[in-house]
Every structure is written in structure tokens, then in C-alpha cells.
C-alpha positions as CSV (number, residue, x, y, z in Angstrom):
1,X,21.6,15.8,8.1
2,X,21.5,19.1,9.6
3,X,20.0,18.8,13.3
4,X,18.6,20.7,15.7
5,X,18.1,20.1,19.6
6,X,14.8,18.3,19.8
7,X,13.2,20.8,21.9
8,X,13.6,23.0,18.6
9,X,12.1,20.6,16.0
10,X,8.4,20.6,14.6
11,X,6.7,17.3,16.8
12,X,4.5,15.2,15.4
13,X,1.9,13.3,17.7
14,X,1.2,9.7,18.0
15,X,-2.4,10.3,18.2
16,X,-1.8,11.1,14.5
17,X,-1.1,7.7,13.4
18,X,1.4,6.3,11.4
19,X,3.2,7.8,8.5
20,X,3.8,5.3,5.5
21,X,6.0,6.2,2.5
22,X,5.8,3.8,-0.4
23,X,9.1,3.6,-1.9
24,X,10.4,1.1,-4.7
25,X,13.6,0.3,-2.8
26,X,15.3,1.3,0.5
27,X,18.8,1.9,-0.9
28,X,20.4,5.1,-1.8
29,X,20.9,4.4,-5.4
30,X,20.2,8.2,-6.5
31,X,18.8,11.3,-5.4
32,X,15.5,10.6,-4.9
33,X,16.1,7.1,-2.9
34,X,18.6,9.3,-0.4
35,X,15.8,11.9,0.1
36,X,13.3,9.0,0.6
37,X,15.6,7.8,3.3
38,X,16.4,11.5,4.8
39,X,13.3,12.3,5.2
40,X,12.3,9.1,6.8
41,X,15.0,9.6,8.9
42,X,14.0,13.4,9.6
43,X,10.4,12.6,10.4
44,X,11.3,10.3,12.6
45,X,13.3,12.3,14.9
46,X,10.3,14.9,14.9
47,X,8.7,12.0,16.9
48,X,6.3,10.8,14.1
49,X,5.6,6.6,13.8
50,X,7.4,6.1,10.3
51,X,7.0,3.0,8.4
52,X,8.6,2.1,5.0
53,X,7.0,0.0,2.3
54,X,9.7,-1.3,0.0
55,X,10.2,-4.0,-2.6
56,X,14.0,-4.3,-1.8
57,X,16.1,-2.9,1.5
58,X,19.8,-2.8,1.4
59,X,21.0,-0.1,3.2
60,X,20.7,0.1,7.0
61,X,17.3,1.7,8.4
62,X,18.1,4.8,11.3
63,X,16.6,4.6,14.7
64,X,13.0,5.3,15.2
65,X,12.1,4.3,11.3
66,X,10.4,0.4,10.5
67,X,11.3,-0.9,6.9
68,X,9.3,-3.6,5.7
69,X,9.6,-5.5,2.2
70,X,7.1,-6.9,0.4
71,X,8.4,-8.4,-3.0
72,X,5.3,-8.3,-4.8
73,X,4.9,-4.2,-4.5
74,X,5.8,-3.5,-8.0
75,X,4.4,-6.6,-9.4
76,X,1.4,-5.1,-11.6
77,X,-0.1,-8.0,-12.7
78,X,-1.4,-9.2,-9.0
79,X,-4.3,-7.3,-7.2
80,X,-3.3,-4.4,-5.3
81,X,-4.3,-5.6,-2.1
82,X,-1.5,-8.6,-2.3
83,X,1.0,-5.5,-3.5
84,X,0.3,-3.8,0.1
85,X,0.0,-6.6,2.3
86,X,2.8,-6.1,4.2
87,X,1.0,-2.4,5.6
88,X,-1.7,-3.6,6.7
89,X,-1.0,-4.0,10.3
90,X,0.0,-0.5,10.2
91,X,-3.1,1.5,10.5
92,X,-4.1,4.0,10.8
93,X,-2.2,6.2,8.7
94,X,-2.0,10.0,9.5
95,X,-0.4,9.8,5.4
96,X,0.1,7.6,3.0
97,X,3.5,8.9,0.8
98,X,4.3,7.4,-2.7
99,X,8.0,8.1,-4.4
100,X,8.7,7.0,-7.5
101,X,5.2,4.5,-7.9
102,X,2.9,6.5,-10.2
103,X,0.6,3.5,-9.8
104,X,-3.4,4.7,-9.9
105,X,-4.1,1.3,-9.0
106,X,-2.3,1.6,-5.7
107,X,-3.2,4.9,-5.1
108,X,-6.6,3.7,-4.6
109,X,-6.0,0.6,-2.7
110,X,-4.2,2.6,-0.3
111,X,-6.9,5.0,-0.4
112,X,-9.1,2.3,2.0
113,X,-6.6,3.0,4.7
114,X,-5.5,6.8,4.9
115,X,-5.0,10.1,2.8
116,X,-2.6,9.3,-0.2
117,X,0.0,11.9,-1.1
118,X,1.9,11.4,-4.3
119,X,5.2,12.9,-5.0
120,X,6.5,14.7,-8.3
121,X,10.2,13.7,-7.9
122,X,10.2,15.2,-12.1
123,X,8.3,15.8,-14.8
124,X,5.9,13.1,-14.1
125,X,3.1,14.1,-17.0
126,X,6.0,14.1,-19.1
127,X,6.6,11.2,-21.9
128,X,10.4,11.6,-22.2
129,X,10.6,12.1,-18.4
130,X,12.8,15.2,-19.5
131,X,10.1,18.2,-20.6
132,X,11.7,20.1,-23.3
133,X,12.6,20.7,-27.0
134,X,16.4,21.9,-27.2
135,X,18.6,23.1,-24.4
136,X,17.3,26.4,-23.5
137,X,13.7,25.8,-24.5
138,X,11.7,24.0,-22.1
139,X,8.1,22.9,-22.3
140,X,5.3,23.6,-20.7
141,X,2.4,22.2,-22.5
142,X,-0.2,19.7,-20.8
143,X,0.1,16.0,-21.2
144,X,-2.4,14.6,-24.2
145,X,-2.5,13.6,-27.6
146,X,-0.9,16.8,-28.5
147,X,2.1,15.7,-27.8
148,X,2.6,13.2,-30.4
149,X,3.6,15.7,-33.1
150,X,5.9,17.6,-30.7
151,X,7.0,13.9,-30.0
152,X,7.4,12.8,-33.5
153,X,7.9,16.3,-35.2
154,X,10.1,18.5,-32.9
155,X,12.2,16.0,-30.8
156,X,11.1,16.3,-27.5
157,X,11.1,12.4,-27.2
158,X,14.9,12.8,-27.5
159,X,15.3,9.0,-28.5
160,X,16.3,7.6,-32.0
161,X,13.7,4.1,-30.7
162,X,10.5,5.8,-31.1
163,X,9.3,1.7,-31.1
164,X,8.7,3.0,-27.1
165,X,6.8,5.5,-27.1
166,X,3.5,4.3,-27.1
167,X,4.7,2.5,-23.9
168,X,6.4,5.4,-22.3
169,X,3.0,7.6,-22.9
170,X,1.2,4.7,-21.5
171,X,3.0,4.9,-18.3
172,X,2.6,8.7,-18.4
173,X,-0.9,8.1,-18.6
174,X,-1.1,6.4,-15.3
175,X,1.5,8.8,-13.5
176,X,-0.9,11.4,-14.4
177,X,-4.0,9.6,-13.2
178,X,-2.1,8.6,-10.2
179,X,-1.5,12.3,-9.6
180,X,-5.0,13.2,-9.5
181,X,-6.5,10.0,-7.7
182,X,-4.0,11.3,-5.0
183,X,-5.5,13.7,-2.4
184,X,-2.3,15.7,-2.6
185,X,0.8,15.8,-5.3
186,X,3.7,17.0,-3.9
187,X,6.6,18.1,-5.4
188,X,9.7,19.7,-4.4
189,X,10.3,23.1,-6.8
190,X,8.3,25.8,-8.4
191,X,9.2,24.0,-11.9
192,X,7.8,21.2,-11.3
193,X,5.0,22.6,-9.7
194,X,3.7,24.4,-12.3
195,X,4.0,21.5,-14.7
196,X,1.9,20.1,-12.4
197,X,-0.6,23.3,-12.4
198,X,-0.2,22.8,-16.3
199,X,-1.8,19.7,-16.0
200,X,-4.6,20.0,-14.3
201,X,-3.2,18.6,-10.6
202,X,-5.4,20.7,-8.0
203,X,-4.4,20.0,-4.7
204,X,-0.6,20.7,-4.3
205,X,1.7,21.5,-2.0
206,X,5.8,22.2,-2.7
207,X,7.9,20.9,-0.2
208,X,11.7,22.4,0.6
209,X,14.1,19.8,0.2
210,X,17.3,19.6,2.2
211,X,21.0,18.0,2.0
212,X,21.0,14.8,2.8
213,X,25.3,14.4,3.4
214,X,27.0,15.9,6.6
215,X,29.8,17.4,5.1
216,X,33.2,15.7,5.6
217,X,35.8,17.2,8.4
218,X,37.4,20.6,6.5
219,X,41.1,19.8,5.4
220,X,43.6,22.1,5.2
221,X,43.9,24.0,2.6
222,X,47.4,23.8,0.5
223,X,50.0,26.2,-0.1
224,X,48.1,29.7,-2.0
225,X,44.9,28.2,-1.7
226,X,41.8,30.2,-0.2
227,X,40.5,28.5,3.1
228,X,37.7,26.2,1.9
229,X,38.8,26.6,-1.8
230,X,39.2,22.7,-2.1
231,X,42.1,21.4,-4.8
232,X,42.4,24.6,-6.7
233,X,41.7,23.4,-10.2
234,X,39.2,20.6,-9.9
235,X,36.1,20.6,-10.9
236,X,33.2,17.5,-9.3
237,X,30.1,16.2,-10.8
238,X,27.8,13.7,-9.0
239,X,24.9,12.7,-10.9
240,X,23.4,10.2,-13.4
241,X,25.4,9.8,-16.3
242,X,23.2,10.3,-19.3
243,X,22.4,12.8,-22.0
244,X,20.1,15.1,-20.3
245,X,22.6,15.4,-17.3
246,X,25.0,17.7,-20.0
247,X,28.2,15.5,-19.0
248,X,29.3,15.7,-22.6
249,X,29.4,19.4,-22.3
250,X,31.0,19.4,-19.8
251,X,33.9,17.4,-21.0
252,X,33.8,19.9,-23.6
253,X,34.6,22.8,-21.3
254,X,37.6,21.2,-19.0
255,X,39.1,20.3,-22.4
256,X,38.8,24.5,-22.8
257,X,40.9,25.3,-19.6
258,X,43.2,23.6,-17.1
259,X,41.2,21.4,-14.7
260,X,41.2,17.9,-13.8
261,X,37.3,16.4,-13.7
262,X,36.1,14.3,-11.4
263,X,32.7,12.1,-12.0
264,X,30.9,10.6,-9.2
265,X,28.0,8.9,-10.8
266,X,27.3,6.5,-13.3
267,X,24.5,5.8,-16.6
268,X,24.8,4.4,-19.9
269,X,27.0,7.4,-21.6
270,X,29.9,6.4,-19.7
271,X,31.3,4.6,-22.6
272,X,31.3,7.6,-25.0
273,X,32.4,10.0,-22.3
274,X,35.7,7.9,-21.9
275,X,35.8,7.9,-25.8
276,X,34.5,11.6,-25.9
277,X,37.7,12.3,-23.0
278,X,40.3,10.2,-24.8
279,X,39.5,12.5,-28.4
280,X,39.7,15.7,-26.9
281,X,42.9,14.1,-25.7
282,X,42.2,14.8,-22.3
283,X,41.8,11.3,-20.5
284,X,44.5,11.8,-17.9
285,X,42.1,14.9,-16.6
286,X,38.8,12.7,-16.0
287,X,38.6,10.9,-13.2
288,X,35.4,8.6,-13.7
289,X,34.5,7.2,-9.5
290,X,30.9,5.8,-10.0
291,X,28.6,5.4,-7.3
292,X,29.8,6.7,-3.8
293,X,28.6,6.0,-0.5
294,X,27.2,9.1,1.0
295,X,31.0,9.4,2.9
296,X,32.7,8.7,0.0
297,X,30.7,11.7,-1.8
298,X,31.2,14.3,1.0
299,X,34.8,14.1,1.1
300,X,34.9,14.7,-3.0
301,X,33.2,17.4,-2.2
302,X,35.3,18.7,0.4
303,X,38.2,17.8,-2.5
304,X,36.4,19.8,-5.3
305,X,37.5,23.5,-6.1
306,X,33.6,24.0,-8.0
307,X,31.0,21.7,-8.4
308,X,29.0,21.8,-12.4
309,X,25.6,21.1,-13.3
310,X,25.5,21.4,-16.8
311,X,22.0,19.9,-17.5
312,X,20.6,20.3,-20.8
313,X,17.0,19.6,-19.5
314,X,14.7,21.6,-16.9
315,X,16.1,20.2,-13.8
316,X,13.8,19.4,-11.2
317,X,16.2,21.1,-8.3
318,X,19.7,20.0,-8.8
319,X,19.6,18.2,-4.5
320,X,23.7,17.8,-5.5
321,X,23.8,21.9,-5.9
322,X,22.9,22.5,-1.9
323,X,25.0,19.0,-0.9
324,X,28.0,21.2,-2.7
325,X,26.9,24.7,-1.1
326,X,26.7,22.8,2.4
327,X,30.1,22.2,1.9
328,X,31.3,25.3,0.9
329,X,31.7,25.1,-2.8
330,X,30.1,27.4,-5.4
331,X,28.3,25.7,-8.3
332,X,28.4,26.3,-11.6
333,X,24.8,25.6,-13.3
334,X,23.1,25.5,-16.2
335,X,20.3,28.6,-15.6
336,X,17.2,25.8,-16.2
337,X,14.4,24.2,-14.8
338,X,14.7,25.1,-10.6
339,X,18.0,25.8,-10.5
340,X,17.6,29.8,-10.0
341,X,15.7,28.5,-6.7
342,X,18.6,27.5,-4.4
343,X,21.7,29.3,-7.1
344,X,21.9,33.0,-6.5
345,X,24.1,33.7,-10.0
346,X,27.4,36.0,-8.9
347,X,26.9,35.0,-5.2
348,X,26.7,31.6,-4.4
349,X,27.5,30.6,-8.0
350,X,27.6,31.3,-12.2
351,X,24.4,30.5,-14.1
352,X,25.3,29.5,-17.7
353,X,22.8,29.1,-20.8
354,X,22.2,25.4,-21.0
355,X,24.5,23.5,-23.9
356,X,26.6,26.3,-23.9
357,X,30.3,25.0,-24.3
358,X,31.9,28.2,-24.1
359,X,29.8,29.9,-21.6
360,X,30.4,26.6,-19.5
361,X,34.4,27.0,-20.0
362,X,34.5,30.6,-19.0
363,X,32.5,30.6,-16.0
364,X,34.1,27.5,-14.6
365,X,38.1,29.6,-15.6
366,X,36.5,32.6,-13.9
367,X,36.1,30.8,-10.4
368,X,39.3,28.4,-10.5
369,X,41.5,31.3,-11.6
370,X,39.8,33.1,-7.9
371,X,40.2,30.7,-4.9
372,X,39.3,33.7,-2.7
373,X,36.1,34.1,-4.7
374,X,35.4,30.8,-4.8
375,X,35.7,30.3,-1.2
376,X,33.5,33.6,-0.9
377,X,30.9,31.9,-2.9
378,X,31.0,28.3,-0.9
379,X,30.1,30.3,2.1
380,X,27.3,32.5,0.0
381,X,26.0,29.0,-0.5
382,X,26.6,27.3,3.1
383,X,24.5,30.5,4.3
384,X,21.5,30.2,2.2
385,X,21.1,26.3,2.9
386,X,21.1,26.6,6.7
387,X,18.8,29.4,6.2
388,X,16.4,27.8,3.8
389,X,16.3,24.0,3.0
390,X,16.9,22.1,6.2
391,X,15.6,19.3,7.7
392,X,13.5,21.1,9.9
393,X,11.7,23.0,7.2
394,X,11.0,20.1,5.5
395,X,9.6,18.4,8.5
396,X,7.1,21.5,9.4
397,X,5.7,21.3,5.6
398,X,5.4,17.6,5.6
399,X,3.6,17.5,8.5
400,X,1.6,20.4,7.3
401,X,1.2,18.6,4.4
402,X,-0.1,15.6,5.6
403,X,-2.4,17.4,7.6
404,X,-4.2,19.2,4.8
405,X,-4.5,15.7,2.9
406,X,-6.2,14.1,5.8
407,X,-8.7,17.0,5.9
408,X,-9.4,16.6,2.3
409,X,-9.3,12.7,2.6
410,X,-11.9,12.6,5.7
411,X,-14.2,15.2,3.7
412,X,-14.3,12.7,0.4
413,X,-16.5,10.1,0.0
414,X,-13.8,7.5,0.6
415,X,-12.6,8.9,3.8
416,X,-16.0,9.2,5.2
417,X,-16.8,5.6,4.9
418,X,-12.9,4.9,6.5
419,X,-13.9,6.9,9.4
């Protein structure tokens, strides 16, 4: 985390109250559960009273943040007021913050005891989670019946078991009614804000988000290599592994040029990446880590020449493109979804049409064949992070945030009879 002295930081009262985020588990398992925990850990250290409400805790908790579990939060089938037990010594709440629980019936049990905020982590009002047709083509159509034919018709569901469907647009339903019975939905880019605008959400706010790894200790560079530059033909992806992500594309690209692949994440299209690598005859190039600690992930980082985002869908942000600018490595992205938003294409990085195996293979030879550029780029990219998406950004709007949902909350019929 990037830190400030705290004379510098925005402060957050006591006379406030508490802050409680709602979060399914305090573990980071992904990039939303390491923001969850960053930002705990950020609001913190602006002097706020944080509190975490979590089915499961694994990882350690930082100073100044209380975790407390209650197995029975995502348990659906019992009353909402066994679900939150475990806050209820907490109040008052300056803000209640959901993340990843699109649950309407919590929203309003937690309602009785503070302003609720929800957060957008994606494409909430979205039934395939992933909001478009085809690589290139996103969405931006309103949740509803509509979408069945688009669904059915035009593939957006992007599943062969349409059997779920009706389930997932079920659970869309509620993420959407959550959303509204929310005083505030947050989000965290401009694309997912205005597929919240698209349906209907009135009270937003977008928050910046911020890299959540300190970046390892620089190495020296080798013999011909730019300062910074990294091994000087490998290419890193962290993420999930699964279709949307574009792994498979990118597989298809290294296979293209020289490079050796590195891929820190995991999903259920490992398998046919190994057997995707092994065809293309390049196995000996892919280097398949899994899950990393956050230590672990900075120093592959540090190891990487570039770092691709390939993503066939909209993505949300892309947190793993400012992790890798932190630590001075250009990205090469797919130009989708809010990308454009933290990836300044020709400065900090390439922008390449998503699906585009080609495309992808040129842009990624253009930058490994140019250590100098590359390391040009890194530093475009360490620039623009510690100028716009720090912790202390993020800190100001949250609290800012919070604020303006407690304003609405106390001037609503259900903060009225709280106060």
C-alpha cells in the first residue's frame, strides 16, 4: 500500500461511528477480497473505527481493523437478523459497505442500523456476470425480460448449460434490487458505472481504486537489459483462469514470438490451457504458478518484462494493470470495458482489439524487442498510479461517500425513525 505521513491523510472522526463492510470472506482469494482487505486496512489508518463482517477469516487482520465471523452470513434460508448478529454491538454505523452480497434481504436488515452502500465489484445487473455479445461488442442494455432472447438468441449467456439460467437471472434479480434498496451503489470505473445508470441505479458514486501490493525490492537488471525492464522476454498474467479472462489468446500469441509465459492465477480452463500449450507445442514456455501470496505476486512482477490483459469481456478495471504499472511494467491490454481508464495506449502501454490473436502477438513483440521502451513505459505507468489511484484518494471518496449516504439515509423514512 502506498502511504503517506498521517498528518497528510484524509481523517475520519470517531464521532462518526463505526464503519462496517460486509464481506463473504476475509481472505485474499482474488481481486476483489484484496481490495476488501486494502481498503479496510487504508480506512483504518485515516483513523476511522473499522469493523469486518465475514463468514470465513483466514488471512491475518492489520492493526486498527476488528474482523468478526459469523457463519450463518450467507445462509439464506435463516432470517436476516440471525445472518447479522455478530454487528450488532457495533452501532452506530457512520456506513454500512456490502462486497460481493447482492442480498436485498440484508440490505434492509442492515438498513435498521445505518446508511447501506452496496458495491458494483462488475456487472452486477448482468446474467452472465460478463455483459457482452462477442469480443469487441459489449452490452449495454438494462436488465429485464429482454434479455432472454439476447440470452438464448445471440450468446451473451456464453454457456452451452442454459439448464442455469433461470437461476442465474434469478440471482440478478436480487443483485439489482439490492442495488436500489441500497442508499448508495458504488462502483469502481466509469464502465461499470454507466451500466449501473443503464439500469436505473440513482444514487452513485465511483470510487478510485488503488494497488493493493508494495512492490518487491528492484533487482538488477541483466547483461543488455534496460534498468527496470525485468527478464527481457517474459510475459506475466495474474488473474482468474477462465474464458472471459482471454488466457487462450494469449497462449495463442506467445506461441507467435519468442517469450516464455508465466500464469499466476487459477480457474477451471487450466486443463485445456495445458492441453491448448502442449498443441501449439509450446509447453516448455508456460509456466502455470497458481495462486500467489501478495509477496509472491510482486516479485513476478518485478520478474516480468510486460504484463497482458487479454480479456475478451468489458473488464471492470483490470486492479492487476496498476499492481504491474506500480512496478514499473507496461501492460499490454485488451482496449475493453475500463481499461482506457488507468492504460494510456503508446505511453504506459499497447491497447489491442479484444480476441485479436495477431494484434495481441505484435504488440507484445513490439515491447520485448525494446527493453528501453519498455522500461520508458513501466515508469509512464508508475507516474500515473502515484498520481491518481492511491490509497489516499480512495480514502477521501469513501469517506465522502459515506457521508452523502448518511445524509440520504437520515432524510428517508427509515433513517428518521433510527435517529
Amino acid at each position: 500500500m502506498i502511504s503517506r505521513p498521517m498528518a497528510e491523510r484524509p481523517q475520519a472522526t470517531a464521532a462518526q461511528g463505526a464503519i462496517l463492510l460486509v464481506t463473504p470472506r476475509w481472505t485474499r482469494d482474488g481481486g476483489i477480497a484484496a481490495h476488501v482487505q486494502a481498503s479496510a486496512s487504508a480506512l483504518a489508518a485515516a483513523g476511522a473505527d473499522v469493523h469486518v463482517l465475514v463468514a470465513e477469516a483466514q488471512d491475518e487482520v492489520p492493526a486498527g481493523v476488528s474482523v468478526r465471523v459469523e457463519p450463518d452470513l450467507l445462509d439464506a434460508s435463516l432470517p436476516p437478523s440471525r445472518r447479522i448478529a455478530g454487528a450488532a454491538a457495533l452501532q452506530p454505523f457512520a456506513a454500512i459497505h456490502l462486497h460481493q452480497l447482492d442480498d436485498p434481504a440484508l440490505v434492509t436488515a442492515l438498513r435498521e442500523h445505518g446508511p447501506v452502500l452496496v458495491s458494483a465489484h462488475g456487472y452486477t445487473a448482468c446474467t452472465s456476470d460478463v455483459y457482452y455479445f462477442r469480443p469487441g461488442q459489449e452490452c449495454s442494455r438494462h436488465h429485464g425480460p429482454g434479455c432472454w432472447p439476447n440470452l438464448l438468441l445471440r450468446g451473451c449467456a456464453h454457456t452451452l448449460n442454459v439448464a442455469r439460467l433461470p437461476s442465474a437471472y434469478a440471482r440478478t434479480t436480487r443483485g439489482v434490487e439490492a442495488l436500489r434498496r441500497a442508499d448508495m451503489a458504488i462502483s469502481y470505473s466509469g464502465a461499470v458505472d454507466r451500466h449501473l445508470a443503464n439500469n436505473n441505479i440513482e444514487q452513485r458514486r465511483v470510487l478510485p481504486l488503488f494497488a493493493t501490493l508494495a512492490p518487491a525490492p528492484a533487482l538488477a537488471p541483466g547483461p543488455g537489459a534496460a534498468p527496470g525492464a525485468g527478464a527481457a522476454r517474459r510475459v506475466l498474467f495474474a488473474g482468474r483462469v477462465v474464458p472471459a479472462k482471454g488466457l487462450a489468446v494469449l497462449v495463442r500469441a506467445v506461441a507467435r514470438i519468442d517469450a516464455e509465459l508465466v500464469v499466476c492465477g487459477d480457474g477451471w480452463q487450466l486443463g485445456s490451457l495445458r492441453r491448448l500449450a502442449r498443441r501449439l507445442g509450446i509447453e516448455e514456455r508456460v509456466t502455470l504458478r497458481g495462486w500467489l501470496s501478495a509477496a509472491q505476486l510482486a516479485r513476478e512482477l518485478e520478474d516480468a518484462a510486460v504484463v497482458a490483459l487479454p480479456s475478451l469481456w468489458p473488464e471492470p478495471f483490470g486492479l492487476v494493470g496498476i499492481e504491474a504499472h506500480l512496478a514499473r511494467r507496461p501492460v499490454v491490454a485488451s482496449a475493453t470495458g475500463g481499461v482506457g481508464e488507468w492504460l494510456e495506449d503508446g505511453v504506459s502501454g499497447l491497447l489491442t482489439p479484444p480476441g485479436d490473436v495477431r494484434a495481441l502477438a505484435r504488440a507484445l513483440e513490439e515491447l520485448l524487442g525494446d527493453p528501453a521502451r519498455c522500461a520508458a513505459m513501466g515508469e509512464a505507468g508508475r507516474h500515473s498510479v502515484l498520481s491518481r489511484f492511491t490509497a489516499e484518494q480512495h480514502v477521501a471518496s469513501a469517506l465522502a461517500a459515506y457521508e452523502r449516504a448518511r445524509g440520504l439515509w437520515l432524510a428517508s423514512d427509515r433513517g428518521a425513525l433510527a435517529s
